[in-house]
N, C-alpha and C positions, 0 to 999 in steps of 0.2 A: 511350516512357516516359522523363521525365526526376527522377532522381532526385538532390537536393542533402543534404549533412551539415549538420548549425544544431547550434549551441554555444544550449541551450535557456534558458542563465541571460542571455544578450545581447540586456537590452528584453525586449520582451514579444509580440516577432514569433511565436516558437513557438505559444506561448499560444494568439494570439486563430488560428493558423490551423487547428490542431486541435481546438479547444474544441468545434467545431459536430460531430465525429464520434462516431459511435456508442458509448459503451462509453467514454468519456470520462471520468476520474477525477480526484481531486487527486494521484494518482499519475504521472499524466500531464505534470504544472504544470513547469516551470521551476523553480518557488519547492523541489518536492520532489529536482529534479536539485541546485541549490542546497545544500540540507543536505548530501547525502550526498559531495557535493562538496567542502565546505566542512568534512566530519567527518572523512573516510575519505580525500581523494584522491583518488577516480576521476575520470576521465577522461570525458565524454561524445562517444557517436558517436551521436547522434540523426538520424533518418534520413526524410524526408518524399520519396514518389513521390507525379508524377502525370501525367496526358499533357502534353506539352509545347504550346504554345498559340502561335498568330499573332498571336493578341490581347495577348501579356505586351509591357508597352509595351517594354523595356530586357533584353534576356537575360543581359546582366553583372551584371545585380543577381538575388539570389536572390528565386523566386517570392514566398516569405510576407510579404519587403519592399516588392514591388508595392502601388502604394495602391487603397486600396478602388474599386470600380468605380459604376455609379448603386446607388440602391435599388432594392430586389428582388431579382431572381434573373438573373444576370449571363449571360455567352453559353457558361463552363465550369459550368456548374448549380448553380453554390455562391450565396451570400444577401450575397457583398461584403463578407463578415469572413473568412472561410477559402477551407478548400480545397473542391475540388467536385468531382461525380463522378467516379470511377477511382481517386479520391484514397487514400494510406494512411501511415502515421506508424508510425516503430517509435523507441522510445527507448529507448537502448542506451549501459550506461555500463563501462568497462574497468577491472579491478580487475586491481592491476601487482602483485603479492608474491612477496618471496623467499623465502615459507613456502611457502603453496599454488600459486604460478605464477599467469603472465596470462592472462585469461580474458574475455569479453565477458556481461553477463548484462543480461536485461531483467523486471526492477531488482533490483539488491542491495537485501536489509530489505524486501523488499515482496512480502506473502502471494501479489497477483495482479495481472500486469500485461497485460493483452490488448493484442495488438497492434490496431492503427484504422485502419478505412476499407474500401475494396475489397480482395473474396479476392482477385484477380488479380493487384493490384498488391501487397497484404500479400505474395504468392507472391514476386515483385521482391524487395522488400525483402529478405526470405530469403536469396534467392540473392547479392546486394549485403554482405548480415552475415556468409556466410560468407566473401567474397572478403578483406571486410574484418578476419577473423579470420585467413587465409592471410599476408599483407601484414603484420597487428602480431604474428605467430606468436603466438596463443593456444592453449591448450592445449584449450581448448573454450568452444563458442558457447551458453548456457543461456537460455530461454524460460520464462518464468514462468505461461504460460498454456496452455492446451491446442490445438493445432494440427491436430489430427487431421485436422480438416472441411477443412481447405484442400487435403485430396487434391495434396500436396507430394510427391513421391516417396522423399524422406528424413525425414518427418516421419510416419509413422502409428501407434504404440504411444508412448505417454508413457515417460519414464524411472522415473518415479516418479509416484505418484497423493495426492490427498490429500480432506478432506471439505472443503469450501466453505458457508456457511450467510449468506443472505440473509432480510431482512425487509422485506415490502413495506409504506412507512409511508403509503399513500394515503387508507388508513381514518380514519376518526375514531376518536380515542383511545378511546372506551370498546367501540369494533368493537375494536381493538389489544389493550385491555386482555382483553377479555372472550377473546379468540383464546390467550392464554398458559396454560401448564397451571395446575393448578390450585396443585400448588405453589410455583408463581411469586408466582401472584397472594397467596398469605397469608403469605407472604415478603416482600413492598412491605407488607402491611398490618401486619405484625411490627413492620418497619422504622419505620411511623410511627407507632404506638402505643407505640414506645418510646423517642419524641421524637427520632429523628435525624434532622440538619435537613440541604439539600443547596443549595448554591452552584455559579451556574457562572462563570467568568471565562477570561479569553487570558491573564495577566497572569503576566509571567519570576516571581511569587512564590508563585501559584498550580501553576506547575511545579514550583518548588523542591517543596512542599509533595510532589507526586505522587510525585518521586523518591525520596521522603524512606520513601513505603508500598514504589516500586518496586522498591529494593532490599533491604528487608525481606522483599518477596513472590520475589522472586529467589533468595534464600540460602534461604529456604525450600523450592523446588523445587533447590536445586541445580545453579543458572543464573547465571554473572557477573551482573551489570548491566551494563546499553553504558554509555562514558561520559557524564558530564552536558555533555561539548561539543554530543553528539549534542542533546540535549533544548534548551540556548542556542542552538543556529542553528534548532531546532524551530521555540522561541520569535521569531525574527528573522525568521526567509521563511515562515513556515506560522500560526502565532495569531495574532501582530500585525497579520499582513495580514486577517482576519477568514476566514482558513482552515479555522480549529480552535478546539476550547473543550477546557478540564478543567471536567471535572464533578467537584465533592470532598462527600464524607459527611461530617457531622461528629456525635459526641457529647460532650453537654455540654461543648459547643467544640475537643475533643482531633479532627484528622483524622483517622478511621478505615479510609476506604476513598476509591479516588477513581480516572478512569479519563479519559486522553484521545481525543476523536473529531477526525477528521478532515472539512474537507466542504467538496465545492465543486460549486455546481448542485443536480443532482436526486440527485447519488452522497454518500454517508457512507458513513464507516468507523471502526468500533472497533479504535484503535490499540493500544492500552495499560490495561492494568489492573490493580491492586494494594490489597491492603487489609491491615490490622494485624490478626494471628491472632489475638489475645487476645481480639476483637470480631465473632468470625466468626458469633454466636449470633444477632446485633443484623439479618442480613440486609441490611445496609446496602449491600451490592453489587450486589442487586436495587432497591434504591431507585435508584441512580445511575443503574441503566441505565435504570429508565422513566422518570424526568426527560430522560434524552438524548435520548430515543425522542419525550419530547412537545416540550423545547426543537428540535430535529432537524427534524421533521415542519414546527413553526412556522415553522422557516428555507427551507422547501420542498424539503428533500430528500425523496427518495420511492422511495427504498432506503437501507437500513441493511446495512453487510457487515461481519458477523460475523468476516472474515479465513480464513484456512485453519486445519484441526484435523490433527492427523497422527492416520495411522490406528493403531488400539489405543489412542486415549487418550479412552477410552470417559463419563468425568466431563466432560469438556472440553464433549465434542460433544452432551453429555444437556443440559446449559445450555444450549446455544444452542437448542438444539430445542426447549426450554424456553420459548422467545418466539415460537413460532407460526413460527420460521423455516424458510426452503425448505433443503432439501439438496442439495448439487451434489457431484460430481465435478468438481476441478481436476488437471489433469495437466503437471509438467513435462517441456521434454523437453533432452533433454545433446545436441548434438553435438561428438562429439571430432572435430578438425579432422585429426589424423593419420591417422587408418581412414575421413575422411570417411564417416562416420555414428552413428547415436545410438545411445548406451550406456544401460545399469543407472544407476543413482545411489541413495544411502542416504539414509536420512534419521534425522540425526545430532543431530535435539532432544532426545533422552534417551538413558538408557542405564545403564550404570555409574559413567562418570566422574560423574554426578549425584548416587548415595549418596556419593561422596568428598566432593565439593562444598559438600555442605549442614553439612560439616564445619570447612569453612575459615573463618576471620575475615572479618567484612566486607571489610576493609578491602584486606586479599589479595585477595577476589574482585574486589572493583571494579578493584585493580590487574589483575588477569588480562581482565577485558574492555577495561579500555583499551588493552591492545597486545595484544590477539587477535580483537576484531569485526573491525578493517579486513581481516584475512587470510579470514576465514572468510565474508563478505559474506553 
């Protein structure tokens, strides 16, 4: 098994060699190690096994830079854009602070990131991200995804659990529509009977705009807002490039509600959502999202991820269920690298400090996310 590290923002080698595997997302892209790289500072240790081959014309050069082989399906069983059987990808980025310590996570800000390719070789990798948490002394190795199946020997109870909610958009919109409970559907009919009109665009001002609901809807729950750098390099390596759209509501031209999706292939994601309380009657929320759902589908995606729900937040998870979506169990899992093995971990989206929060000036909050996301990844 030969396994090489790739800096995933260098060209677009990563990219095209992962792209053909399983479970492949915009979370996966380069463009998304990019933001968070370019927001926060971390570090990327992205990590591609696979058997090593007679056939790699040059062994000094890294596999994914090998050039494509004929058409079809080559003598490693890959299609001469990527990797090929045995094959498996793990990307993995290191968050350095002198708040919370160093730590390896796959990915900071991102509800769920499966690792790709083969159990056996995924198992490799494994063993590879701990050595290489030993070597950068991290304080622990974190997994965004559930591991259990891989029958890893330090991997079988998750650290922490959460709900997962997916929608399969393969149907025809009025199978879609018709699938949503019932008060969904007279929720979109609210919506449009009482003229709220809905636009979608990539555009850095069509962002501004969402940020604008974002940390309205933020100080409301009693949650900073990340900074708006995060949402400019959004704009730079994720919409521009035709990654992502904001969907925005409007009434009688005021933006009311508005919500960013993510999408690349057959995978979407609901990133982002926020709407102006004053307008919560208008339903305009459920409009957005079935514009996304039918703009989405026309783009060929054919899952929509709802993101993760922490459990007890019972309103949260009743919406999404709301759209005919499937329910999963996500599980992370902690390894502390000191007791070599996996811990507890909390999960620290609400709480107390929340009712203080919803206290504070905007303007304070937004200062307290700008120099407290990078720590808290």
């Amino acid at each position: 098994m030969e396994i090489q590290r790739i800096d995933p923002r260098a060209g677009t080698e990563w990219d095209a060699a992962v792209s053909g595997l399983e479970g492949f997302n915009v979370f996966h892209t380069g463009a998304w190690a990019a933001v968070l790289r370019e927001t926060y500072g971390y570090t990327p240790h992205y990590l591609i096994a696979r058997e090593a081959l007679a056939s790699d014309a040059d062994p000094s050069i890294p596999f994914p830079l090998q050039p494509a082989l004929q058409s079809g399906l080559t003598e490693d069983g890959s299609d001469g854009r990527g990797l090929g059987r045995g094959s498996a990808a793990l990307p993995l980025l290191e968050v350095d602070s002198w708040l919370t310590g160093r730590r390896g996570i796959c990915l900071p800000f991102t509800d769920s990131c499966p690792m790709l390719g083969d159990k056996d070789s995924q198992r490799e990798l494994i063993n590879e991200a701990i050595q290489l948490g030993e070597q950068r002394k991290w304080k622990y190795l974190e997994f965004r995804s559930d591991l259990s199946d891989l029958e890893h020997p330090k991997f079988n109870e998750p650290s922490i659990q959460f709900h997962r909610h997916t929608l399969n958009l393969s149907a025809s919109a009025d199978t879609l529509f018709n699938g949503f409970e019932s008060s969904v559907r007279r929720a979109i009919r609210k919506a449009e009977r009482a003229g709220v009109t809905i636009d979608k665009s990539n555009t850095l001002d069509a962002l501004r705009t969402y940020y604008l609901l974002h940390c309205q809807t933020r100080q409301k729950h009693g949650i900073p807002p990340q900074p708006f750098r995060l949402f400019l390099n959004l704009h730079r390596h994720i919409l521009s490039q035709g990654l992502g759209m904001v969907i925005t509501a409007r009434y009688q031209s005021k933006p009311i509600a508005a919500a960013v999706f993510l999408h690349k292939g057959a995978h979407s994601i609901y990133k982002f959502g926020a709407s102006d309380p004053v307008f919560l009657e208008l339903r305009a929320n459920n409009l957005v999202m079935w514009k996304a759902i039918q703009w989405l589908s026309a783009l060929g995606a054919r899952i929509l991820d709802f993101g993760r729900t922490s459990i007890g937040q019972e309103g949260l998870r009743r919406f999404k269920l709301g759209w005919g979506a499937e329910e999963l169990a996500i599980g992370y899992h902690r390894y502390d690298i000191s007791t070599a093995a996996c811990v507890p971990s909390t999960d620290d989206s609400s709480g107390r400090h929340a009712s203080v929060l919803r206290h504070v000036p905007l303007s304070i909050l937004r200062l307290i996310g700008a120099l407290l996301y990078k720590h808290v990844a």
